[in-house]
C-alpha positions as CSV (number, residue, x, y, z in Angstrom):
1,X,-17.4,17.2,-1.2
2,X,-14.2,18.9,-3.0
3,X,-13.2,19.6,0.7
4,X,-13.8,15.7,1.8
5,X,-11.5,14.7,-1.3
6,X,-8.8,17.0,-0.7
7,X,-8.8,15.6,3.0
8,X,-8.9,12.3,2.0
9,X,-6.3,12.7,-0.6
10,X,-3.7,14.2,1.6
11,X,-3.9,11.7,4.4
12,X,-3.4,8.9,2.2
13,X,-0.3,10.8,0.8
14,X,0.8,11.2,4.5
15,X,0.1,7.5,5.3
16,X,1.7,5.9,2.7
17,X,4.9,8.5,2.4
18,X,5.9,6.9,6.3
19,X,5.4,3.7,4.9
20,X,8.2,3.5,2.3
21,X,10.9,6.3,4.1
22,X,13.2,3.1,4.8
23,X,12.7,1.7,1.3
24,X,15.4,3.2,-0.7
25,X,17.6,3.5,1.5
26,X,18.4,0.1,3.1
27,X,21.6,0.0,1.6
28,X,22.4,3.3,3.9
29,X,20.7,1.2,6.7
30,X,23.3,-1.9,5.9
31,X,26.2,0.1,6.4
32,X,25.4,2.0,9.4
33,X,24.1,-0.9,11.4
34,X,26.1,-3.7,10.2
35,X,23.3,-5.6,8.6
36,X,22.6,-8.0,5.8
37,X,19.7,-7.1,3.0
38,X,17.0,-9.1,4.6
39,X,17.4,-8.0,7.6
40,X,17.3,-4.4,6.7
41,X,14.4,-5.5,5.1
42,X,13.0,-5.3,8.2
43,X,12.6,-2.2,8.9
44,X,10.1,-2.5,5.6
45,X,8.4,-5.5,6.7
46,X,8.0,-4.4,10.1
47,X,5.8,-1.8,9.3
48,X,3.3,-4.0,6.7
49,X,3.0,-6.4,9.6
50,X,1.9,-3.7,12.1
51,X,-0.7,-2.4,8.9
52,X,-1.7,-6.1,8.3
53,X,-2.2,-6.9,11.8
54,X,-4.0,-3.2,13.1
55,X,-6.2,-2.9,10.1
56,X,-8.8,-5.4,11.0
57,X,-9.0,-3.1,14.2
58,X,-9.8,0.4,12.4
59,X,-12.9,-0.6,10.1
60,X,-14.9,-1.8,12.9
61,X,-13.8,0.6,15.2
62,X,-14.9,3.3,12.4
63,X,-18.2,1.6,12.0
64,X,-18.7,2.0,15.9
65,X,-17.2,5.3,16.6
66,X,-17.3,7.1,13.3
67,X,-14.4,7.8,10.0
68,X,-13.4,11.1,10.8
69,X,-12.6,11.0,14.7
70,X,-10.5,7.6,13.7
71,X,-9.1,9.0,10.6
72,X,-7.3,12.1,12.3
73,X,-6.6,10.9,15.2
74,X,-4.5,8.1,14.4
75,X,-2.9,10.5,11.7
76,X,-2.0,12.6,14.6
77,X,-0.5,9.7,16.6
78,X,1.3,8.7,13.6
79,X,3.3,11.8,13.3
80,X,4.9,11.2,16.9
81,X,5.8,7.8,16.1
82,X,7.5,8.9,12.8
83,X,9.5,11.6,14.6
84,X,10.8,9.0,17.1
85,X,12.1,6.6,14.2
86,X,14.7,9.6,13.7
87,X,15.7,9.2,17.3
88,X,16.5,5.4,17.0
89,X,19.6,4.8,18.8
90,X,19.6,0.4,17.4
91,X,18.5,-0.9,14.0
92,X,16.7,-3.0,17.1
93,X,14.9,0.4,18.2
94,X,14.5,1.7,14.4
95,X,12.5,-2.1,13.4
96,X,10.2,-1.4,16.5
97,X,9.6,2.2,16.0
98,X,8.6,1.0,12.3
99,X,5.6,-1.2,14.3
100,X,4.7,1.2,15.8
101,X,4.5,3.6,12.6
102,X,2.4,0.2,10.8
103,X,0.0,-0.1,13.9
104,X,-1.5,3.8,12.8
105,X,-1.1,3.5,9.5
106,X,-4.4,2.0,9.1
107,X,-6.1,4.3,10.6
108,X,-6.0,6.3,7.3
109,X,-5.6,3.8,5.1
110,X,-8.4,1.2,6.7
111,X,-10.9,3.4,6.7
112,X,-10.8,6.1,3.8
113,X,-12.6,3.6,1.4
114,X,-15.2,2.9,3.7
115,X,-15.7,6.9,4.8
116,X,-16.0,7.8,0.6
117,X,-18.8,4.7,0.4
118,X,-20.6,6.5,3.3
119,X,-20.2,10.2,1.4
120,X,-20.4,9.5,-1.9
121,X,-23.5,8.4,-4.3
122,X,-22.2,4.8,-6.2
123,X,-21.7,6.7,-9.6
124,X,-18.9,8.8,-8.0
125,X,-17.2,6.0,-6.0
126,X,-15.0,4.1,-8.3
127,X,-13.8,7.5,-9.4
128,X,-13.0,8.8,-5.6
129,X,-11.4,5.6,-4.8
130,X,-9.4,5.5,-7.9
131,X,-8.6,9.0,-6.6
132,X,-7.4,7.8,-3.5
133,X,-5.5,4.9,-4.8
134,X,-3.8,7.3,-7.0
135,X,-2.6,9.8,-3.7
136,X,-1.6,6.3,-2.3
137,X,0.6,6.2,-5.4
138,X,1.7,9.7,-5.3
139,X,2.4,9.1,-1.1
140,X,4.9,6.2,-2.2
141,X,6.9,8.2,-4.7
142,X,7.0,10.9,-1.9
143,X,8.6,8.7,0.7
144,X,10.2,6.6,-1.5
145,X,12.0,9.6,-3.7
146,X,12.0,12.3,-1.1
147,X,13.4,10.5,1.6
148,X,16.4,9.0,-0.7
149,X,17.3,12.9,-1.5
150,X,16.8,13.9,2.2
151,X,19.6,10.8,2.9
152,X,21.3,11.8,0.3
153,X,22.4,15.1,1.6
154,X,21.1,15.3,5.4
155,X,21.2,11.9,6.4
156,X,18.3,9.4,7.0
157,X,17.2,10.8,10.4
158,X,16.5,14.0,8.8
159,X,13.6,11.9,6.5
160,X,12.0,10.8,9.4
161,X,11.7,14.3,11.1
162,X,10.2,15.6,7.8
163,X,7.7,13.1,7.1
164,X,6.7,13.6,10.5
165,X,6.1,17.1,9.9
166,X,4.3,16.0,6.7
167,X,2.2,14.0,8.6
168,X,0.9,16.1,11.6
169,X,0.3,18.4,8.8
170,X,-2.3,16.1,7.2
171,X,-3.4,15.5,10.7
172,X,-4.9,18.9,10.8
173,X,-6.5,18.6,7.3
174,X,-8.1,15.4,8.0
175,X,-9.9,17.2,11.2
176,X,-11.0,20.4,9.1
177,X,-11.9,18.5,6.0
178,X,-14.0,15.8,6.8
179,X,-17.4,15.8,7.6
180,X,-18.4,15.3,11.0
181,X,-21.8,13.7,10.2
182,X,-19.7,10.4,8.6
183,X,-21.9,7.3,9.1
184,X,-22.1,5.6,12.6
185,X,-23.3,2.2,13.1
186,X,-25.3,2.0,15.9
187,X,-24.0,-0.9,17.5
188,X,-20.7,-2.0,19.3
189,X,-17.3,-2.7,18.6
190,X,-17.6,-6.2,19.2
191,X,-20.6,-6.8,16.6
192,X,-19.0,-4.9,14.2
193,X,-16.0,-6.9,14.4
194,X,-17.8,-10.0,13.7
195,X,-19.9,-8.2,11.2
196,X,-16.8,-8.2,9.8
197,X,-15.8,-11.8,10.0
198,X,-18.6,-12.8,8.2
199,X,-17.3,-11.2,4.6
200,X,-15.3,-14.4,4.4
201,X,-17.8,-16.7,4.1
202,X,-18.7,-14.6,0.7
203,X,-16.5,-16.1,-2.0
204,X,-16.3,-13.0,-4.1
205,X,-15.1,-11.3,-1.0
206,X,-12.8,-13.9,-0.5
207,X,-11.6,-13.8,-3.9
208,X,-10.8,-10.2,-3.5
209,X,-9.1,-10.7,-0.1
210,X,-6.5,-13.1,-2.5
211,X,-6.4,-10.6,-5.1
212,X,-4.8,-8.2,-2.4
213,X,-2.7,-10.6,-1.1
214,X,-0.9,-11.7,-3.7
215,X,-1.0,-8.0,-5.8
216,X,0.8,-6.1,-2.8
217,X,3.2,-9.0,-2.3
218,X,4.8,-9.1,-5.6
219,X,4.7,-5.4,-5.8
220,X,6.5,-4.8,-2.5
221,X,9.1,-7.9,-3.2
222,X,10.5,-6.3,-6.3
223,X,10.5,-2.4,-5.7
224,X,12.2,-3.5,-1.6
225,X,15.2,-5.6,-3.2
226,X,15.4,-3.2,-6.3
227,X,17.8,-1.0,-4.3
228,X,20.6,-3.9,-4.3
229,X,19.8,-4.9,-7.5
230,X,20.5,-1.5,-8.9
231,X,23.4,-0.2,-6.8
232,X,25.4,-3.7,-7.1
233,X,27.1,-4.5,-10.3
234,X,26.8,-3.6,-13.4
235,X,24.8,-1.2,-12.5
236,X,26.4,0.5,-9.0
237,X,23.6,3.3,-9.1
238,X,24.4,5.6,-6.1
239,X,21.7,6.0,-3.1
240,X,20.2,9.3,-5.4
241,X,20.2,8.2,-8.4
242,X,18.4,4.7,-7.1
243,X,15.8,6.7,-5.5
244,X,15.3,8.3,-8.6
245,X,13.9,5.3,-10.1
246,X,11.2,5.0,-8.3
247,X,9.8,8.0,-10.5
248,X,8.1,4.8,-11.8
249,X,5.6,5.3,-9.2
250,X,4.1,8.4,-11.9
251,X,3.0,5.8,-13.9
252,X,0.3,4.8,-11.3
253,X,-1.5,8.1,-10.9
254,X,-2.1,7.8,-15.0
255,X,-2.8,4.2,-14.6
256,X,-5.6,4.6,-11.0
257,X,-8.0,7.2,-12.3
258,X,-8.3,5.2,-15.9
259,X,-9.2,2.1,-14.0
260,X,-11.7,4.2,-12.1
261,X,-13.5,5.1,-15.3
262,X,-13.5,2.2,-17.2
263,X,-14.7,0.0,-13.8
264,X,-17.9,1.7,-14.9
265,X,-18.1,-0.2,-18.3
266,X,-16.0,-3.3,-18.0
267,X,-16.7,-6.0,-15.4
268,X,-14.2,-5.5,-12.7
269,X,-12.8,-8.8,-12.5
270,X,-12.1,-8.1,-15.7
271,X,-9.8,-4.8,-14.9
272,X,-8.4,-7.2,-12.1
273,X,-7.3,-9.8,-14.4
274,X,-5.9,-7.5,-17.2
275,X,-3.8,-5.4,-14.3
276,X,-2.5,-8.6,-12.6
277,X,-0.9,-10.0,-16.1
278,X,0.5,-6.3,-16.9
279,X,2.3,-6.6,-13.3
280,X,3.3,-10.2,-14.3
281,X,4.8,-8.9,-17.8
282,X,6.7,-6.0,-16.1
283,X,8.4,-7.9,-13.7
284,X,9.4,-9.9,-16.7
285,X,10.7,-7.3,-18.3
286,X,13.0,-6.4,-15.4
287,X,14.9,-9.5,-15.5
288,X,16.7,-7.5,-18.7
289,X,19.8,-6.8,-18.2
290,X,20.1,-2.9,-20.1
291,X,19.2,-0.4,-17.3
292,X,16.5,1.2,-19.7
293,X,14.7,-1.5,-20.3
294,X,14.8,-2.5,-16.7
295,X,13.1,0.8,-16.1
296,X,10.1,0.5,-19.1
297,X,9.2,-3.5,-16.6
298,X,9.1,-1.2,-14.1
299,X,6.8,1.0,-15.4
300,X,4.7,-1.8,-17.1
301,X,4.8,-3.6,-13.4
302,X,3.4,-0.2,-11.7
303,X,0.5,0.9,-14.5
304,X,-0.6,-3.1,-13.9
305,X,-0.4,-3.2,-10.2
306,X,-2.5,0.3,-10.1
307,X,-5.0,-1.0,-12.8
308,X,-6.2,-4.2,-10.5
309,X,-5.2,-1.8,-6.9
310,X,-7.9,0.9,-8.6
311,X,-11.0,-1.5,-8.6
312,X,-10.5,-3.8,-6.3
313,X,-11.2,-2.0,-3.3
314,X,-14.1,-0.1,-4.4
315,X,-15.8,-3.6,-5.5
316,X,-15.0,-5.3,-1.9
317,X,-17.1,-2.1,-0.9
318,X,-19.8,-2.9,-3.8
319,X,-19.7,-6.5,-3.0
320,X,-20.3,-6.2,1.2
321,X,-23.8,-5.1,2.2
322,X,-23.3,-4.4,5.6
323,X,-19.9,-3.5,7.6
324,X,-18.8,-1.9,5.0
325,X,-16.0,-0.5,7.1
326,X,-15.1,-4.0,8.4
327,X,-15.4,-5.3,4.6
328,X,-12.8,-2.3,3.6
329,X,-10.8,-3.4,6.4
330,X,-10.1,-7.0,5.9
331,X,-9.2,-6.2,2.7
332,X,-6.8,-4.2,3.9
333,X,-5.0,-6.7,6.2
334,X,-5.3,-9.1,3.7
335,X,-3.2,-6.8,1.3
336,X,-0.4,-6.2,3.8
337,X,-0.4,-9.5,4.9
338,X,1.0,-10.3,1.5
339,X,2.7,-6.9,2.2
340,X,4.6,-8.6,5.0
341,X,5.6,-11.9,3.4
342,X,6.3,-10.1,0.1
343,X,9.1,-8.0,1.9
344,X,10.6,-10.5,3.8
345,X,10.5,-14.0,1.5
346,X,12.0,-13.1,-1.3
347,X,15.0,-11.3,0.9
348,X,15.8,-14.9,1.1
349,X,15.5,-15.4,-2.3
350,X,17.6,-12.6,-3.0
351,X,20.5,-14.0,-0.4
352,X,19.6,-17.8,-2.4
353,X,19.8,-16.7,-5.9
354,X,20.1,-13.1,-6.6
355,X,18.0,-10.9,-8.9
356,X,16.0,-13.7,-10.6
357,X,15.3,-16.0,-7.7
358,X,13.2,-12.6,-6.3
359,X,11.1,-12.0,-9.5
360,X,10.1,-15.9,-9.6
361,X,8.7,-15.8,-6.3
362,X,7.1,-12.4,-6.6
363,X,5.6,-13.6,-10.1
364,X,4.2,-16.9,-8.5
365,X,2.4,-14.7,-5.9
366,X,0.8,-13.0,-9.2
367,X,0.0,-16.4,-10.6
368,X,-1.8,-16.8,-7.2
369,X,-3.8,-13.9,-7.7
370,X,-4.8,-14.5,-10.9
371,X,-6.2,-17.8,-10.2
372,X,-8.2,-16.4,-6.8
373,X,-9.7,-13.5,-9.5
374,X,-10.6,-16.2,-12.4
375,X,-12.5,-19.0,-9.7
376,X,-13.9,-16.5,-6.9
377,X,-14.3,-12.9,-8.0
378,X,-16.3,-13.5,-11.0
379,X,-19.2,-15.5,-9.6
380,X,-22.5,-14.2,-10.8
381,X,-21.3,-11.5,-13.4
382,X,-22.2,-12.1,-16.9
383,X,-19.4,-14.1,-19.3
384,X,-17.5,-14.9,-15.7
């Protein structure tokens, strides 16, 4: 089992490191290709579109052909599309080559919930998915602060070619690690997919599906336009030193397995409710104007976000009694689906009213999430 977490760990690390490579460095991206903030955004947004859209693909595939064989494989593919992005010769190219990176994403990503529900016994669950929410953490901070110093000194072509290494790396450990006898469903692709379909029609499910909506779009509107925030006036924090600040990101591996414990004792929609108002209060707090106390929203923002991030997948697997893969996996594209709006909206509301108009529409996705949690994700638990 130490082996299967290990595996899992490190190709969530992979997956969500090629996520965010682009993230802090747009500005570098502006420059070089002549274009504005939100479109540069793009090359963010492209990517949680591909996730959004694929991941309703990789559960029920998973459920019909088994986690581990779609787990590495689409790892593996993933590495040869992140090694092309370092070969885009148009920003055109680069924003394609990102879809392409999103459509394998979730092959990981979609499916590692769903493969530690089939392995694991309920008591260790919440634990191994905090587990993997926290290497999703630690994955973001990698690509997020790694590839800023790789820019920083080798350019941003060099980021891509060692994230792709990173990744055909994890490949490997996904094929060795996991075990082969992971769960089939006996049936098709096509009944799994509507297997699938059916979790909507379950408003708890539903209720979670909003939850990750409106959780990933706040956090990925604030931390993509944070760049031009901090490097404009009065700030003017170099590409490095911009990166740096995503250190943040530490606060969620603290933050994930603490949620994972304490989703043992307190009702989850609970957890989900108390981490959705700390990610409301931190982005608050970074509408200061002194750098530090910028940074301490930041932090407050990320232990929030990770609290509700920690327990809401592993009760969308709790909560779905069949298709659990397909249950993992809406989820999933519901959460980049907010991904996708949440990197490209409030671009517009950063060209429309700066710094401010982006944390009011990020915080009014949070307000959405809070209601979905209150109405729908407390049904039948005790005091809900």
């Amino acid at each position: 089992m130490d082996r299967e977490r290990v595996a899992l760990y490190v190709g969530t690390v992979a997956a969500y490191a090629d996520m965010y490579v682009t993230q802090p460095i747009l500005p570098l991206l502006s420059r070089e290709f002549g274009v504005g903030p939100a479109r540069a955004g793009l090359t963010v947004s492209a990517v949680v579109l591909a996730v959004a859209a694929a991941s309703s693909v990789y559960g029920p595939l998973s459920d019909a052909l088994g986690r581990r064989r779609v787990m590495a494989s689409a790892t593996a593919v993933l590495s040869l599309a992140t090694l092309a992005c370092a070969a885009a010769p148009s920003f055109g190219a680069l924003v394609g080559l990102r879809a392409l990176q999103g459509a394998f994403v979730p092959g990981m990503t979609a499916v590692s919930v769903a493969y530690a529900g089939d392995r694991f016994s309920p008591a260790e669950l919440g634990r191994v998915v905090a587990g993997i929410i926290a290497a999703s953490v630690v994955g973001g901070l990698v690509g997020r602060v790694g590839s800023g110093a790789i820019a920083a000194h080798l350019g941003w072509r060099a980021a891509f070619v060692a994230f792709a290494a990173l990744t055909l790396a994890a490949a490997a450990v996904l094929a060795r690690g996991l075990a082969p006898g992971a769960r089939v469903v006996g049936r098709g692709v096509v009944a799994a997919y509507a297997g699938m379909l059916r979790h909507l029609r379950d408003p708890r499910l539903a209720g979670a599906y909003l939850v990750g909506l409106s959780l990933f779009f706040g956090w990925i509107g604030i931390f993509t336009y944070l760049p031009y925030h901090l490097s404009a006036p009065p700030y003017g924090l170099s590409t490095a030193a911009v990166s740096s600040v995503y250190v943040v990101y530490a606060a969620g591996v603290v933050a994930s397995p603490l949620a994972g414990r304490l989703s043992g004792r307190v009702p989850p929609w609970r957890l989900i409710g108390i981490g959705l108002a700390g990610e409301a209060l931190g982005m608050a707090l970074a509408l200061a104007r002194p750098l530090p106390l910028v940074v301490v929203g930041l932090v407050v923002l990320v232990l929030g976000t990770f609290t509700a991030q920690a327990v809401v997948p592993a009760f969308v697997n709790a909560s779905a009694r069949t298709a659990k893969g397909g249950a993992s996996a809406l989820y999933l594209a519901f959460y980049y689906a907010g991904g996708t709006l949440g990197s490209a909206l409030p671009g517009l509301a950063w060209q429309a009213g700066g710094w401010g108009a982006v944390v009011a529409v990020c915080a009014a996705s949070v307000g959405v999430g809070l209601a979905a949690n209150a109405a729908l994700c407390g049904r039948g638990e005790p005091g809900s």
